[in-house]
PLY file of the C-alpha trace (Angstrom):
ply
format ascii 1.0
element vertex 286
property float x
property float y
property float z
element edge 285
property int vertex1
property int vertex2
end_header
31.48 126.33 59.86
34.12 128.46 60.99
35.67 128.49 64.32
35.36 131.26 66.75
38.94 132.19 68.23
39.62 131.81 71.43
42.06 134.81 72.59
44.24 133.52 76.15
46.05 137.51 75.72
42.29 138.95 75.74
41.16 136.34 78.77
45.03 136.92 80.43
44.20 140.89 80.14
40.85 140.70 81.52
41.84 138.26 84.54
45.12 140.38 85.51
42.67 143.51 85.42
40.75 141.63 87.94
43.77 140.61 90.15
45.25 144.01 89.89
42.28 145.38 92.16
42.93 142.14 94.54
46.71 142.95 94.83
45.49 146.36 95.83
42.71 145.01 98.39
45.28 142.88 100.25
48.00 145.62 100.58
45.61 148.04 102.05
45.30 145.03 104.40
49.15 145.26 105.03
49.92 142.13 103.21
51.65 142.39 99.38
51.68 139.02 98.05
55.65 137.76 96.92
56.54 135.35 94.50
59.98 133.75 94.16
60.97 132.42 91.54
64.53 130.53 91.52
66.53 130.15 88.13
69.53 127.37 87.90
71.75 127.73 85.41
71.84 129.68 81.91
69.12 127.66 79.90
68.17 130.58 77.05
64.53 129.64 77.44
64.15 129.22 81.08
65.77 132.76 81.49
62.61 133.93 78.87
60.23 132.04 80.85
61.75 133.76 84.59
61.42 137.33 82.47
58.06 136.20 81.40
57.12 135.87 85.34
59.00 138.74 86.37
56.94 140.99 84.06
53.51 139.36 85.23
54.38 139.74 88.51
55.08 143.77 88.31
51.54 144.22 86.02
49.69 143.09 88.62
51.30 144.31 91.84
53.21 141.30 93.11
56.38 141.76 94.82
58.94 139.66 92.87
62.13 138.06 93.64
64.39 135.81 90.91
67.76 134.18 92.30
69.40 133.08 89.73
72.17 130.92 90.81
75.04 128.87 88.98
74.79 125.31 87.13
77.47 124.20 89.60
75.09 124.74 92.34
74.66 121.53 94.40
71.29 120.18 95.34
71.56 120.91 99.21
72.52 123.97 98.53
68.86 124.40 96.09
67.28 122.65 98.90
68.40 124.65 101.89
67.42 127.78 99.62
64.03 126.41 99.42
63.73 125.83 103.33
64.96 129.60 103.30
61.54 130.89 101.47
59.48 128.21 103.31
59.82 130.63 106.51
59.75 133.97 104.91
56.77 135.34 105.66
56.94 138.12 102.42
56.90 134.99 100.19
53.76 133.05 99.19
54.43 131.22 95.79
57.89 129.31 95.35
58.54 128.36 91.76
61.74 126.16 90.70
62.34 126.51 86.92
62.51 123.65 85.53
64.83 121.71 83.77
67.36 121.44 86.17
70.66 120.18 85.71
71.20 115.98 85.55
72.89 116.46 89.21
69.98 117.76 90.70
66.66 115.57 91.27
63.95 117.44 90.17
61.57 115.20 92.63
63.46 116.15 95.90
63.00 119.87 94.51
59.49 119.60 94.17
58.75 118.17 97.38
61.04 120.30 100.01
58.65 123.35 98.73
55.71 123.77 101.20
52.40 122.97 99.51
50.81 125.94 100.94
53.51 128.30 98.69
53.95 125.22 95.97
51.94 128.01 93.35
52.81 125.75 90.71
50.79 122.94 91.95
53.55 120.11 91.00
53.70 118.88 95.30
52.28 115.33 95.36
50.14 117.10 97.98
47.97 119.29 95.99
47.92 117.07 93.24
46.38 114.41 95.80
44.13 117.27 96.86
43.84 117.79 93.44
42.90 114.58 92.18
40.22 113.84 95.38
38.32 117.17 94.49
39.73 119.18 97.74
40.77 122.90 97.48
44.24 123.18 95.98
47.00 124.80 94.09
46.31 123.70 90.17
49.26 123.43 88.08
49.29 126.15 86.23
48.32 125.46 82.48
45.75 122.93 83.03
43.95 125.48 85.82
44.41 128.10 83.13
42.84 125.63 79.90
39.57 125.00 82.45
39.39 128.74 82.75
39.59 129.49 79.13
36.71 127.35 78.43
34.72 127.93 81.39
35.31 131.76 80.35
33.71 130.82 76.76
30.72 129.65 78.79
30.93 126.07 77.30
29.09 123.78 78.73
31.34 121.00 80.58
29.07 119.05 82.89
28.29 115.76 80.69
30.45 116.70 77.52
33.16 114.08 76.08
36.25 115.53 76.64
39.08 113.59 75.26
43.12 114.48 76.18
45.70 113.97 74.01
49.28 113.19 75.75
49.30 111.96 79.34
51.84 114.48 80.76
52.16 114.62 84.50
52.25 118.70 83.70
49.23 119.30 81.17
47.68 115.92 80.03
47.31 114.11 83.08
46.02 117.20 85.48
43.84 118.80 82.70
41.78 115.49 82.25
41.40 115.35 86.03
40.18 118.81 86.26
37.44 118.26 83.76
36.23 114.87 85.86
35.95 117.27 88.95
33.74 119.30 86.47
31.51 116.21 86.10
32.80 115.34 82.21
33.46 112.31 80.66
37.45 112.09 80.41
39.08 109.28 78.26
43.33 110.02 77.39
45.04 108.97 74.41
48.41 108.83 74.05
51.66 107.21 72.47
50.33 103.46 72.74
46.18 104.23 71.84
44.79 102.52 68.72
42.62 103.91 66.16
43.57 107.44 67.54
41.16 109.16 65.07
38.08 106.69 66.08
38.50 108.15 69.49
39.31 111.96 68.59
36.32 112.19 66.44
33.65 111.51 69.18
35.19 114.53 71.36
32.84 117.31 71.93
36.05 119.02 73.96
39.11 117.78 72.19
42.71 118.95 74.02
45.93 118.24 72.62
49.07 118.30 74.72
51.71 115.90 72.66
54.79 118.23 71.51
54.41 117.43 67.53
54.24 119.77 64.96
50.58 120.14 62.86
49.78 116.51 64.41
45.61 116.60 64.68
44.08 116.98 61.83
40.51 117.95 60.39
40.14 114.70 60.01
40.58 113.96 63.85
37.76 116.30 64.93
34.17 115.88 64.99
32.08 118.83 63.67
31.63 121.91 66.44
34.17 120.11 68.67
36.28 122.62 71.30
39.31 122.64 70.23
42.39 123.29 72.80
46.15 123.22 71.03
48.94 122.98 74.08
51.42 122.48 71.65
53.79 124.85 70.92
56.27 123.54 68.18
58.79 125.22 66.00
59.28 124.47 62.38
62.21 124.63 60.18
61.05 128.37 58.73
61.45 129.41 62.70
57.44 129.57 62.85
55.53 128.88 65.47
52.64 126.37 65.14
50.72 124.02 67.76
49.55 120.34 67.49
46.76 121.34 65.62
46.55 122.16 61.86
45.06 125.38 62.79
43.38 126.07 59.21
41.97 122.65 58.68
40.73 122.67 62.63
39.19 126.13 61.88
36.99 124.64 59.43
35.01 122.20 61.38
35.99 122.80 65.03
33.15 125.71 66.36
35.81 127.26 69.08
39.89 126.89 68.54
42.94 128.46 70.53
45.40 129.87 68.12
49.20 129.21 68.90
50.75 131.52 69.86
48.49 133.47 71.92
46.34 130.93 72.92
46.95 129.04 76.13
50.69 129.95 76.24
49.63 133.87 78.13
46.96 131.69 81.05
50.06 129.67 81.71
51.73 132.65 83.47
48.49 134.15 84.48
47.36 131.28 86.84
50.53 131.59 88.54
50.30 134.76 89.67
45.93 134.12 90.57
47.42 131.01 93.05
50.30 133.51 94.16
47.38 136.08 95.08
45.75 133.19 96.56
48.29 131.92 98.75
48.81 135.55 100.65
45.14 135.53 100.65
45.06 132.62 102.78
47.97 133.57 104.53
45.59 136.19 106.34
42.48 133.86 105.99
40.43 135.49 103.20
37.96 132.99 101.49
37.73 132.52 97.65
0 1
1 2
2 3
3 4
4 5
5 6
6 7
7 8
8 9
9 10
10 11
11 12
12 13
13 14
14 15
15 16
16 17
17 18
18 19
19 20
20 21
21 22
22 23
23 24
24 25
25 26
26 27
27 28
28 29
29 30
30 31
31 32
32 33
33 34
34 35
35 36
36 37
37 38
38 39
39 40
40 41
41 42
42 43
43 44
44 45
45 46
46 47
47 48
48 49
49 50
50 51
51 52
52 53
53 54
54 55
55 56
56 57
57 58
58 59
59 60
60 61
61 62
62 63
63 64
64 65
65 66
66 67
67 68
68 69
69 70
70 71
71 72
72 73
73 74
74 75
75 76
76 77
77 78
78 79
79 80
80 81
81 82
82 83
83 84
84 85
85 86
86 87
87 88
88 89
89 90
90 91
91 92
92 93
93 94
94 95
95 96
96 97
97 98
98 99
99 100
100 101
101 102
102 103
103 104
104 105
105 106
106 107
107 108
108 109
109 110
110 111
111 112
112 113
113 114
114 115
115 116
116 117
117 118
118 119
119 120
120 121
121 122
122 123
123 124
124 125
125 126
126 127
127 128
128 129
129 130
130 131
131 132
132 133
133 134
134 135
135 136
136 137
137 138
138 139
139 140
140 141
141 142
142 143
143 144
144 145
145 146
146 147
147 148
148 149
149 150
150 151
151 152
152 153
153 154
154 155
155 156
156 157
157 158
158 159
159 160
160 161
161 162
162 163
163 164
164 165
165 166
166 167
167 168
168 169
169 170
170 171
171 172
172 173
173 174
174 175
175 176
176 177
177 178
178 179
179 180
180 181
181 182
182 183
183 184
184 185
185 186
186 187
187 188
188 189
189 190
190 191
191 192
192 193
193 194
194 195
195 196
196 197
197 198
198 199
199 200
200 201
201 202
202 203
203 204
204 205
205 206
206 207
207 208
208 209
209 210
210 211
211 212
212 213
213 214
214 215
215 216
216 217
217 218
218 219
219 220
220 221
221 222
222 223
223 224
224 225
225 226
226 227
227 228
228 229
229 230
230 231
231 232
232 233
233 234
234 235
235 236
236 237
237 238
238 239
239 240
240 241
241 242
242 243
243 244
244 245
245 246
246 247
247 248
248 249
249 250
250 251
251 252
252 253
253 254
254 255
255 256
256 257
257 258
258 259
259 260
260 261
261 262
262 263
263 264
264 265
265 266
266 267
267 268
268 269
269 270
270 271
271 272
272 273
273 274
274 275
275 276
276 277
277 278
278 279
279 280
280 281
281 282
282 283
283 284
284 285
């Protein structure tokens, strides 16, 4: 058997086609949906990530604005920002890059943005809404791994799906989206026994821990999904993801490459709940 690829830059193309023509929809409507984004500090790969948004944001249509303010900012100061975009009516998704710096608490952060911009879907709120099946902002790579599959027209309902990592930003939320999708969820992590006992009985297997090449062929059961998070880089300055891609492409029967794989969905959810926001801002249904 080999594995069919899954492509997240064809499925990203394809979905930002589709919210192009929605951007368009609402501004005839007078409403052009804005995303903020604020940066703190001069982290190299935060300021990437910001770019990465920035870029999404003018493919599709979406009025953009990045503040980028000092390290030395103090937290009121990040918080009374936030209130700032709370009541601006030309904003409907407010994103705080993350890390911040050790002086700032990344929990008070979270929850001063409103859950109805909160595009990221980090507020306890929408992950409670989240977790008790209710309409809700989904954090962003989770939302976009249920899409890639569901896009794939694999079956869900029933399947074993089994999460490796516990993450409160993939592995925890990703799991929980797959239980509202009526699968059978069970997490591994740092503390499971007999990891490969449990991997192998996976008909969708995700892996979300960090760690170079760490699931293995012999960790996956025969025309298992396979869904590598991971994005890792290795002393030669490649790229690779949990998975040993060649041995996974031998028995898995669909696999996400990395990179290209989940890595462009990440960005591409953000901007579908930042469409869906301003849609809701003027009461459009999904």
């Amino acid at each position: 058997m080999t594995a069919k690829i899954i492509s997240g830059k064809e499925i990203a193309t394809r979905l930002r086609e589709e919210m192009k023509l929605e951007v368009e929809k609402l501004k005839s409507q007078g409403v052009t949906p804005g995303l903020a984004v604020i940066l703190v500090g001069d982290d190299p790969a935060s300021h990437s990530y910001v770019k990465g948004k920035k870029k999404g944001c003018e493919e599709v249509g979406i009025y953009n604005r990045s503040i980028e303010v000092p390290a030395t900012l103090t937290e009121e100061e990040l918080l009374c920002m936030i209130d700032e975009l709370n009541n601006d009516d030309s904003i409907h998704g407010i994103l705080v890059q993350l890390p911040l710096p050790n002086h700032i608490e990344e929990k008070k952060v979270i929850e001063r943005i409103s859950p109805e911009k909160d595009v990221d879907g980090f507020h306890p709120i929408n992950v409670g809404r989240m977790m008790t099946g209710q309409k809700a902002f989904l954090p962003c790579t989770p939302f976009g791994i249920l899409k890639m599959v569901q896009l794939q027209n694999i079956d869900i309902e029933g399947k074993h799906v089994v999460v490796v990592g516990r993450s409160n930003i993939v592995g925890k939320p990703v799991g929980q989206l797959f239980l509202n999708e009526n699968a059978t969820v069970t997490y591994c992590h740092s503390r499971t026994k007999d990891l490969k006992e449990i991997t192998t009985q996976a008909d969708i297997l995700i892996v979300a821990v960090g760690r170079a090449n760490f699931i293995g062929k012999d960790h996956i059961k025969e025309g298992a999904v396979v869904i590598d998070v991971g994005v890792n880089r290795l002393e030669t300055g490649k790229l690779c993801g949990d998975v040993i891609f060649d041995e996974g492409l031998e028995v898995a029967s669909y696999i996400t490459p990395v990179p290209g794989g989940v890595g462009p969905l990440t960005i591409t959810m953000l901007l579908y709940n930042t469409i869906e926001s301003a849609k809701q801002k003027i009461g459009v249904r999904s």
